[in-house]
N, C-alpha and C positions, 0 to 999 in steps of 0.2 A: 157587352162592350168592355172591353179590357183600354187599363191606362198603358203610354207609353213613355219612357222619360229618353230623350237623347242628350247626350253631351253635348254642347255648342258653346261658340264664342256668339254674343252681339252685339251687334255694333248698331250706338243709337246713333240718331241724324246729327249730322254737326255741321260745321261751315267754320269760314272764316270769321270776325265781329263784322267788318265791313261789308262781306258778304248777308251778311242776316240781315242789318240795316238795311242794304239795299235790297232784298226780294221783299223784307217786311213781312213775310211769311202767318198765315196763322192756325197757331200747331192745335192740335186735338188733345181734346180734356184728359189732364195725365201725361202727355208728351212730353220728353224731354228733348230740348234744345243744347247743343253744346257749343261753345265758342273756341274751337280748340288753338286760337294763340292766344285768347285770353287766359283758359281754362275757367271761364265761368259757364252757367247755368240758369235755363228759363224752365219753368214748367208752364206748359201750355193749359188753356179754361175754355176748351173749343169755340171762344167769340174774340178774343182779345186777339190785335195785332203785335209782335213780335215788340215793336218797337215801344209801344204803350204796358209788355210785360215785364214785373221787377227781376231780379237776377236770386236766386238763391237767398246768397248771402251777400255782403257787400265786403268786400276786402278793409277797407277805409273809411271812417264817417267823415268827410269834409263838410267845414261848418266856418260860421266866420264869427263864434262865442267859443267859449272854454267851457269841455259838461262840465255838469253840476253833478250831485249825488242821485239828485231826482231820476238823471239819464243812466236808467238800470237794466234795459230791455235789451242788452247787448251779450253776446257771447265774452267770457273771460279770455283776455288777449287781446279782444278791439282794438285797433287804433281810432284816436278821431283826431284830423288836424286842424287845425284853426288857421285858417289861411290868411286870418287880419295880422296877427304879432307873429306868425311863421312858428306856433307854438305847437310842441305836438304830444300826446296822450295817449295813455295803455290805461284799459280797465284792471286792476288788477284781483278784486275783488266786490262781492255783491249778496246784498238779500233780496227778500221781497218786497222790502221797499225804499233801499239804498243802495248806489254804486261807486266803490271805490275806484278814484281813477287819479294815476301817477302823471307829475310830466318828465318827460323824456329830456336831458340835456343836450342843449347842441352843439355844434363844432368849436363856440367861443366859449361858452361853460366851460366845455372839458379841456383848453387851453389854459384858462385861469387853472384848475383841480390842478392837472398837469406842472405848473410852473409853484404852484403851493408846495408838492410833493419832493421839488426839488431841490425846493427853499430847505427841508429837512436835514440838507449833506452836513459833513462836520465842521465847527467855523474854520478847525484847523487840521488841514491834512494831517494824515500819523506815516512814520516810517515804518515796515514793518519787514523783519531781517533772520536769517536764519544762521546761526552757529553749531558749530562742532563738527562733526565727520559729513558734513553737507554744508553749504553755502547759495544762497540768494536773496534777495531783495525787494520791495513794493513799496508803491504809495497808497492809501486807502484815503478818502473821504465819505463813503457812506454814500457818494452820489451812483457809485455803479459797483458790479461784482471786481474783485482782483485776484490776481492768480501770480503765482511765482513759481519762475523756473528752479528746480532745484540741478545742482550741481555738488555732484557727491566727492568729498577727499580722494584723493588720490592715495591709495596706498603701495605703490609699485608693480602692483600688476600691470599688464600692458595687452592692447587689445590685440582678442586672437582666440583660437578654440583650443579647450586644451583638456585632456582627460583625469587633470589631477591639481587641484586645488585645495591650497591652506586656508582656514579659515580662522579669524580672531574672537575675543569675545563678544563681537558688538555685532556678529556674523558678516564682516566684510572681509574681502579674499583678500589677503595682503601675498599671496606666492601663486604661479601658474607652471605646472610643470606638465610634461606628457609620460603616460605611462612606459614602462621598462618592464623585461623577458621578468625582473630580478619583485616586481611588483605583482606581478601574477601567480597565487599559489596552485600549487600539484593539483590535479584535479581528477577523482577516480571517472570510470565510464559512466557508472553509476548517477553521478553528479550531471550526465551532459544530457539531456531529456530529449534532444533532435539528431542524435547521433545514428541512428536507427539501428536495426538488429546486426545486420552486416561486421558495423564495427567490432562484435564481440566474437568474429570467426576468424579462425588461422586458417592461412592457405596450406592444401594439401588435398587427399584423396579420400582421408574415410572422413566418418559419416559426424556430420557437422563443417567439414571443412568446406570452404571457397577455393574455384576452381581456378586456377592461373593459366590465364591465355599467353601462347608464346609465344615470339621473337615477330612469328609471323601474321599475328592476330588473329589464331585461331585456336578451338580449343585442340591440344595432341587427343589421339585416337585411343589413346590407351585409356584416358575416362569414357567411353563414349558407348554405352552399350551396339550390339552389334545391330543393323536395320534391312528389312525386308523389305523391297519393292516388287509390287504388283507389276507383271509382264504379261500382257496376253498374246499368245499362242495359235495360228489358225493350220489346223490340220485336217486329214482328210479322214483318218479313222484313227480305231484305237491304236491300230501298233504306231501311228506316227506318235502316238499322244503318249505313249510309253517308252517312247524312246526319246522324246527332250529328256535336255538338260536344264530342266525348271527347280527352281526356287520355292521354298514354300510359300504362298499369297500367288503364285503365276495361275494363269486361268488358261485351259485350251478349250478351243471352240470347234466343236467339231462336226465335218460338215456332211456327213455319213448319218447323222441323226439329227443334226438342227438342235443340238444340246452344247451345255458349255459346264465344262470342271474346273477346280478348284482346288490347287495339291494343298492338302491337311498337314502334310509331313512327308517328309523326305524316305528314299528312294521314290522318285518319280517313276518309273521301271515298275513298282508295285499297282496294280488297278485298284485295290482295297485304299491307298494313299489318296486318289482321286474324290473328289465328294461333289455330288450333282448340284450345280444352282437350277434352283426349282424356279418356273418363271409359271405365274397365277395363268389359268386357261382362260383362252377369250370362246364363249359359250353363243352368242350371235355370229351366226354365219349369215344371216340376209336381211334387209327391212320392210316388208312387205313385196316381198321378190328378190328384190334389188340388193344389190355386191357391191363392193367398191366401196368411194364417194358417193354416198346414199345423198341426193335432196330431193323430198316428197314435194307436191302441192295438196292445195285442195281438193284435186281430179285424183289424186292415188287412195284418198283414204274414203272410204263410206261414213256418212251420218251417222247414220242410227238414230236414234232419239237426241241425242248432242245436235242443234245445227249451228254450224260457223258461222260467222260475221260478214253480214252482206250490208251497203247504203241501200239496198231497196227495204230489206227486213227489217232496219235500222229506222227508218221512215215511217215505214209500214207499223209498226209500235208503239211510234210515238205519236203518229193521227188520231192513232186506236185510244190509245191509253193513257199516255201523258196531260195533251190540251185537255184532256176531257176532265181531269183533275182539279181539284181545288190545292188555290195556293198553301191555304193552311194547314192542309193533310203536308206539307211538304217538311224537309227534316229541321230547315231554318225557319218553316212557316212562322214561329213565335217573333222573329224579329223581323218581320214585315209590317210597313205600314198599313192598314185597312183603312176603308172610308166609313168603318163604324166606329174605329176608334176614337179617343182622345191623346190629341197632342201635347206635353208639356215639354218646352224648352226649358233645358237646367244649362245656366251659367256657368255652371261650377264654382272651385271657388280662383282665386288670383294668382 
């Protein structure tokens, strides 16, 4: 017997609160109950009805006293409110056999704090003022933050973009001028990093120069090495093929031999000038008789020991041989459930 572990989600039984109330349900020893718009929690004692079991934990201790230290059996954070003076408590500390527990101020506490803290502002307001190359103003009392616009001297510049700026000792721009031909110093190629190669070639013909397109936007002839275009030729034999007026790169095809040439070089008029394009041999001439567009069946070729693919044979093998197998010889056999195995559900994790 082998273990088996699957991935899974689970999902335990839940319900509405109102919902649980009203079936009253009574869950199995270890069951969990969920209240899912409360978000609380019952474990079930397989005798106890739903309604008669306590909840986990309690969000809240409502009480109509204020704990005492003695009330120590609480997780740290507890609330417990006192529903007589509308007073309310956080555990905030505890031993073994005491519980520290804070009260929480209310809406009219923190009113008073509040209006105490305001009471702190200054009895007398201050003015507070900014001189010299900037100018603005505030009041401060200490009851809130202050901020003050600054506004900076004017020193005759005037707003606008400008490529050329005087500045003083106190670094403000008192001049705004724009650049001039006469502000720009000489600059070698050397100096200019995106200029590209181009920039450093004269136009002309030998070798470094850029080539200058003419009048008519093209380049003249006279740079232009001379070009040879392929022309094929169809003749009937050799002496037609020796009597073009071919180019060298011209091809004649010729139809006295089902061959085609190639002029190597000039006089065309020479046979030695001609050179054979060589085309690979096709070595099948038939496919099991058959010329042309050959398409075989299964009826042109014999078995042998090979047999083709039939649904009777196909059937016939799996009657025989397949059903007759066991799952676990099989190549996934390992991740098959068995009824000798053991199941565990894994949760994973969240």
């Amino acid at each position: 017997m082998s273990n088996r572990i699957l991935d899974s989600q689970i999902q335990s039984r839940n319900d509405t609160a109102a919902n649980w109330s009203s079936v009253n349900p009574v869950l199995l020893k270890g069951e969990i109950g969920i209240e899912i718009d409360t978000r609380k929690m019952k474990v079930g004692d397989g005798t106890t009805e739903w309604n008669s079991l306590k909840y986990l934990k309690d969000d809240i201790v409502i009480a109509s006293t204020n704990p005492s230290t003695t009330d120590k059996d609480f997780d740290l954070g507890e609330f417990w409110l006192n529903q007589t003076d509308k007073t309310l408590y956080v555990l905030v500390a505890k031993t073994e056999s005491a519980g520290e527990w804070k009260r929480i101020p209310n809406a009219e506490e923190l009113v008073v704090v509040s209006e105490a803290l305001v009471a702190q502002k200054l009895k007398t307001a201050r003015s507070i003022s900014i001189i010299g190359d900037g100018s603005g103003a505030t009041t401060f009392d200490g009851s809130a933050d202050a901020s003050i616009t600054l506004v900076l001297k004017n020193t005759g510049a005037s707003a606008g973009t400008y490529t050329k700026v005087t500045v003083n000792e106190k670094g403000l721009i008192t001049k705004t001028e724009l650049l001039t031909a006469e502000d720009i110093p000489t600059l070698t190629l050397a100096k200019i990093s995106d200029a590209g190669t181009a920039a450093a070639r004269d136009v002309g013909t030998s070798q470094g120069n850029l080539v200058e397109v003419g009048a008519d936007g093209k380049i003249p002839d006279s740079v232009l090495p001379p070009l040879a275009i392929t022309e094929p030729h169809a003749v009937a034999d050799q002496s037609e093929m020796l009597a073009l007026e071919a180019q060298v790169g011209d091809i004649a095809i010729r139809a006295d031999e089902g061959k085609s040439y190639i002029l190597k070089q000039t006089p065309a008029s020479t046979l030695e000038n001609w050179l054979e394009l060589k085309s690979p041999e096709c070595k099948v001439l038939s496919v099991n008789g058959k010329t042309g567009a050959v398409v075989l069946t299964t009826s042109d070729i014999a078995e042998g020991s090979n047999k083709y693919y039939t649904e009777e044979r196909a059937t016939a093998n799996f009657e025989s041989n397949y059903k007759a197998s066991s799952s676990a010889d099989l190549t996934d056999g390992e991740t098959i459930l068995h009824a000798t195995d053991t199941l565990v559900l894994n949760g994973g994790n969240a």
